[in-house]
Steps between C-alpha positions, in 0.01 A plus 500: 500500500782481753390116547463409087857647482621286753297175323644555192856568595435158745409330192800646271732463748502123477489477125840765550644235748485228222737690324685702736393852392271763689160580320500790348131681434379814361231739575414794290180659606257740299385848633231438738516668851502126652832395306742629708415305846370216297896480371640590834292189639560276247905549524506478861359161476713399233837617637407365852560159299809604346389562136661790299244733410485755190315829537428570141262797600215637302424334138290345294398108508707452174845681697487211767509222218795701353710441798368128517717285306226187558214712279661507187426208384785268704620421837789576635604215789366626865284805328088528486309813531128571647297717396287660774251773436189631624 
């Protein structure tokens, strides 16, 4: 997990360049006993690049999109989300 982090904060890293900004990502997790460390390894990877990282904790599927200006319908410049569940 520690190596997808670092992938995807590789890849938004360079889009962030284009426009001078840090990428910014969120993770909000649900309740299962693996969460925690998958999170932990996830943001180390992602930090290690120099995003920003969110903890948004434990909610539902629909709380993460309510915190992600890019799922309502619009984008806002430099913002996507991913989904990512199992």
């Amino acid at each position: 997990m520690t190596r997808l982090g670092y992938a995807v904060g590789t890849v938004l890293g360079h889009d962030a360049d284009a426009i001078n900004e840090q990428p910014i990502v969120m993770i909000g997790r649900d309740t299962r006993q693996s969460g925690p460390s998958l999170q932990q390894a996830l943001t180390r990877g992602l930090t290690a690049t120099g995003a920003i990282v969110w903890d948004l904790g434990i909610l539902p599927t629909p709380g993460v999109a309510f915190f992600d200006p890019g799922t309502s319908g619009y984008r806002w410049r430099g913002y996507f989300g991913i989904a990512q569940s199992s």
